[in-house]
N, CA, C and O atoms as a GROMACS GRO file, in nm:
protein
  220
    1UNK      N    1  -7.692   4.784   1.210
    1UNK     CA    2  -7.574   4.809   1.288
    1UNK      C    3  -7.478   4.903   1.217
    1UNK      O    4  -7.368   4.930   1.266
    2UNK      N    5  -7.523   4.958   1.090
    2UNK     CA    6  -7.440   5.027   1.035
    2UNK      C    7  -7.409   5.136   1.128
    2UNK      O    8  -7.475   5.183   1.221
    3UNK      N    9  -7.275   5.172   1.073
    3UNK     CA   10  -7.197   5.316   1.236
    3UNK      C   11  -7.178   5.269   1.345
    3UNK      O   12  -7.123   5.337   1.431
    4UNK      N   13  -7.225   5.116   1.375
    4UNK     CA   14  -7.192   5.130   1.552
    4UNK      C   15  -7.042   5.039   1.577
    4UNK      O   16  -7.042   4.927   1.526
    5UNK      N   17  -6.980   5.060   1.616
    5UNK     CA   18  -6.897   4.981   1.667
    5UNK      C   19  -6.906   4.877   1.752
    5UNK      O   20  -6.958   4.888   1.862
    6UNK      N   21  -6.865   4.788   1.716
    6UNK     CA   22  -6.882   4.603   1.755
    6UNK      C   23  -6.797   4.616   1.864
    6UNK      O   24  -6.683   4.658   1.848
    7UNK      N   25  -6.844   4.580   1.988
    7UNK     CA   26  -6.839   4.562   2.118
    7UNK      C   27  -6.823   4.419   2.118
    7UNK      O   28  -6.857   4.340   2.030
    8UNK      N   29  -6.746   4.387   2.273
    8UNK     CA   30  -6.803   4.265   2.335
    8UNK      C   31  -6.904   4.254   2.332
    8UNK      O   32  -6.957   4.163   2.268
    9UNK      N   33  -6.982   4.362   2.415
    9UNK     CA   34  -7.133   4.343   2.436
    9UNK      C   35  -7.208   4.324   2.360
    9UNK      O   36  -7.303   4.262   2.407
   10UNK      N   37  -7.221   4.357   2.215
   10UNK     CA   38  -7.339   4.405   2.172
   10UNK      C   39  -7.317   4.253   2.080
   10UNK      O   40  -7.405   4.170   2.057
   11UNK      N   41  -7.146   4.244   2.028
   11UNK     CA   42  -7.164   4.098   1.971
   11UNK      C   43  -7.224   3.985   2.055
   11UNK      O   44  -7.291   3.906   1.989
   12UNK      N   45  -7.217   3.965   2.164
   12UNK     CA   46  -7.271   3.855   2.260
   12UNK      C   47  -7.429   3.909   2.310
   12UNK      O   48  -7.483   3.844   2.400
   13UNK      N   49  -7.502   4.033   2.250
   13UNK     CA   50  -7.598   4.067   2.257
   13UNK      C   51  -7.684   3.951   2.124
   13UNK      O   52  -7.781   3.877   2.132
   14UNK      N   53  -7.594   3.984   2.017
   14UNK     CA   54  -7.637   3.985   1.869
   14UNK      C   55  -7.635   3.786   1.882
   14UNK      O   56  -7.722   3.715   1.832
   15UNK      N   57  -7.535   3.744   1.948
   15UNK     CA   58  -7.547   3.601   1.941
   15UNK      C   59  -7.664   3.548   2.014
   15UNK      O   60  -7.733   3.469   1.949
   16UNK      N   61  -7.706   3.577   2.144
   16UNK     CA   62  -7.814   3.536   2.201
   16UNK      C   63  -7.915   3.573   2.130
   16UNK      O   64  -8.014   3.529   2.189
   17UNK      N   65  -7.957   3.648   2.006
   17UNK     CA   66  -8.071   3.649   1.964
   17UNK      C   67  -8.062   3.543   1.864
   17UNK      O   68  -8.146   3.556   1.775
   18UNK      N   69  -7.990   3.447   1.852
   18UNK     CA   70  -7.932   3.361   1.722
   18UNK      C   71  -8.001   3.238   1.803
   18UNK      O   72  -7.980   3.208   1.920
   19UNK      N   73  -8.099   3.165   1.701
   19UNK     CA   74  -8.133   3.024   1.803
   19UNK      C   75  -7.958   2.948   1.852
   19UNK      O   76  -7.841   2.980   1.832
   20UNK      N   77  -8.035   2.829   1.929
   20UNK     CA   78  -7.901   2.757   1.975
   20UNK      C   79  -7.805   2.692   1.856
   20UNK      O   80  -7.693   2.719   1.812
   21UNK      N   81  -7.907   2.591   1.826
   21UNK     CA   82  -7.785   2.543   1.694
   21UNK      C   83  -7.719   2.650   1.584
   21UNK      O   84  -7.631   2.608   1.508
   22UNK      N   85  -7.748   2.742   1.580
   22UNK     CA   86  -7.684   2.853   1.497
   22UNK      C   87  -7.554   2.924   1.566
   22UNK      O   88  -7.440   2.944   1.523
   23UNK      N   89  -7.634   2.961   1.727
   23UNK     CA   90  -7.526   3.054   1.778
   23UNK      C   91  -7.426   2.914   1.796
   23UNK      O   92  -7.313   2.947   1.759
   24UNK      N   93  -7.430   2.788   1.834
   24UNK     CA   94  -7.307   2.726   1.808
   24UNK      C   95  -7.233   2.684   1.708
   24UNK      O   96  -7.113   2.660   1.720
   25UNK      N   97  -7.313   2.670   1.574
   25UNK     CA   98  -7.241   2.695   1.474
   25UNK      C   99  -7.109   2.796   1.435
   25UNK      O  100  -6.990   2.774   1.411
   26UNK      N  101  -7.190   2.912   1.441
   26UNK     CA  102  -7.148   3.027   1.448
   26UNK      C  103  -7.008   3.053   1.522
   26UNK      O  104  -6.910   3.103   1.468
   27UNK      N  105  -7.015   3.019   1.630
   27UNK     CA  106  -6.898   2.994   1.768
   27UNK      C  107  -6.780   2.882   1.754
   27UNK      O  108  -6.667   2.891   1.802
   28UNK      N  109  -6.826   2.790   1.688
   28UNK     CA  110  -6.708   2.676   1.611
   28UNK      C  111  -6.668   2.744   1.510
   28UNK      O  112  -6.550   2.778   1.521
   29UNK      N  113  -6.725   2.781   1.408
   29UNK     CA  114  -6.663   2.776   1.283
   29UNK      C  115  -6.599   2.956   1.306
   29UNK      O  116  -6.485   2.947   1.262
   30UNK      N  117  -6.616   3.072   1.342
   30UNK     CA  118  -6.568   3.205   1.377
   30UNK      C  119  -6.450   3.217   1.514
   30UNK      O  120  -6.366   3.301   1.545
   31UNK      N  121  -6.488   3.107   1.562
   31UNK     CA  122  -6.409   3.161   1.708
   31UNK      C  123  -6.334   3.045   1.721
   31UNK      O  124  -6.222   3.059   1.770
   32UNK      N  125  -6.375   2.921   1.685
   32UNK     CA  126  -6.293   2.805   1.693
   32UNK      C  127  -6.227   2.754   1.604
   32UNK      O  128  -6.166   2.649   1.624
   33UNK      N  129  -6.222   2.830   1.460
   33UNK     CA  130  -6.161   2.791   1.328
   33UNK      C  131  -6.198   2.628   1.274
   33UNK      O  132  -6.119   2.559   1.210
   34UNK      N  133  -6.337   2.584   1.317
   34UNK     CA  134  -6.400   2.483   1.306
   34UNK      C  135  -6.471   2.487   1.142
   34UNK      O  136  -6.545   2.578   1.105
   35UNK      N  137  -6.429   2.364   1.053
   35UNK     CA  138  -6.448   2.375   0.924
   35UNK      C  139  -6.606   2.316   0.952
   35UNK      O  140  -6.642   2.281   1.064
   36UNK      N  141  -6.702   2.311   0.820
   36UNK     CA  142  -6.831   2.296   0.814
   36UNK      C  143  -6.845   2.098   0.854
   36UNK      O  144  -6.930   2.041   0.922
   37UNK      N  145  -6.720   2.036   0.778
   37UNK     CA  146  -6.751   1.915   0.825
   37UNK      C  147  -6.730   1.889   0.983
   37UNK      O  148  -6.795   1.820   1.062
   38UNK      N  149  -6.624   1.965   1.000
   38UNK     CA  150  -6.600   1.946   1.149
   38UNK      C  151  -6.705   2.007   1.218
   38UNK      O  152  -6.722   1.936   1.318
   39UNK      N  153  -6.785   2.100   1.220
   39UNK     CA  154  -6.853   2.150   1.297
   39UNK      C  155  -6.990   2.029   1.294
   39UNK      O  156  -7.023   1.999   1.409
   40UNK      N  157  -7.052   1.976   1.212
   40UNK     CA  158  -7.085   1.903   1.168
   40UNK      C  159  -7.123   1.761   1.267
   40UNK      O  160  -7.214   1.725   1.342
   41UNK      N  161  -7.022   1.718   1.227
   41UNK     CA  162  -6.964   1.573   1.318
   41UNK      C  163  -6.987   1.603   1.476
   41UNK      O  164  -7.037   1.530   1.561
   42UNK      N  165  -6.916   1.783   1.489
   42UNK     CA  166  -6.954   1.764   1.636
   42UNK      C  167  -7.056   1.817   1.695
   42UNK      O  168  -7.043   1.852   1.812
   43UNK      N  169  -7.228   1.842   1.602
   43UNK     CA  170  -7.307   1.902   1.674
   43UNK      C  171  -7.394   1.744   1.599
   43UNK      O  172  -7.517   1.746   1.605
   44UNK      N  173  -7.349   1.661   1.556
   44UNK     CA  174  -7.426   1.558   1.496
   44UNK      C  175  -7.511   1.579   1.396
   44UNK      O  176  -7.611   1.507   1.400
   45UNK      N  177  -7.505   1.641   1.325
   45UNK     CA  178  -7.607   1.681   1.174
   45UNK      C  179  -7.526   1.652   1.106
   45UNK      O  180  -7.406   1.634   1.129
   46UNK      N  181  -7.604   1.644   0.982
   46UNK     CA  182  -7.552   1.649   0.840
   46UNK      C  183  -7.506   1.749   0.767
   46UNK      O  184  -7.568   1.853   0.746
   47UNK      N  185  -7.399   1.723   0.728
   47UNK     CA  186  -7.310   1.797   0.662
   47UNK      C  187  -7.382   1.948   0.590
   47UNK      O  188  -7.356   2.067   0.611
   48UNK      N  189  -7.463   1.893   0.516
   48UNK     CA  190  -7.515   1.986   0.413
   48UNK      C  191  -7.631   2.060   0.493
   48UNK      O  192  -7.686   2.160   0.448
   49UNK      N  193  -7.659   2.009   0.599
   49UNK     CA  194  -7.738   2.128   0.742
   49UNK      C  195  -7.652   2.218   0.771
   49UNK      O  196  -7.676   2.337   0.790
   50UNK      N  197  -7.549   2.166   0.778
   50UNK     CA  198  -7.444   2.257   0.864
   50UNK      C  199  -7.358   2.372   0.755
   50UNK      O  200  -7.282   2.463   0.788
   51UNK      N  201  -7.404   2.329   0.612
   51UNK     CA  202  -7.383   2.444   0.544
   51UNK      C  203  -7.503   2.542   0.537
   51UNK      O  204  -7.487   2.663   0.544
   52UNK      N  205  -7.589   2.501   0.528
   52UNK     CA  206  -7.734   2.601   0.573
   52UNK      C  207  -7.675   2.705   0.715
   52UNK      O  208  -7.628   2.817   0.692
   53UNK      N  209  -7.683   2.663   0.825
   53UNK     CA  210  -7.635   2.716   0.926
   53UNK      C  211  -7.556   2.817   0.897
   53UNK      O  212  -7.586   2.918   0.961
   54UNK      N  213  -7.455   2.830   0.814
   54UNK     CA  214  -7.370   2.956   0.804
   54UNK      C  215  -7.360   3.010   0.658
   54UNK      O  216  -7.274   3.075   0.600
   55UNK      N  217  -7.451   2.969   0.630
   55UNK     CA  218  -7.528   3.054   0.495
   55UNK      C  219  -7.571   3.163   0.465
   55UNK      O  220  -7.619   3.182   0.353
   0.00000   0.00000   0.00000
């Protein structure tokens, strides 16, 4: 993606190629200011999964 400019589109392109539990990771903790425990608790995994996830 180097040079291109980040769109709506192309970011919500780039998320659907992200499996599910990631692209919601991703979407709590960037867009919802959702910390790793909190994100955590609310997708039901373990803590230390949910640091993998945005690793």
């Amino acid at each position: 993606m180097a040079g291109k400019k980040i769109t709506p589109k192309l970011l919500a392109e780039a998320m659907r190629t992200l499996p599910k539990e990631k692209r919601k990771s991703v979407l709590l903790y960037y867009f919802f200011d959702k910390s790793d425990a909190e994100i955590a608790e609310l997708l039901d995994i373990p803590r230390s999964r949910q640091a993998l996830l945005n690793g």
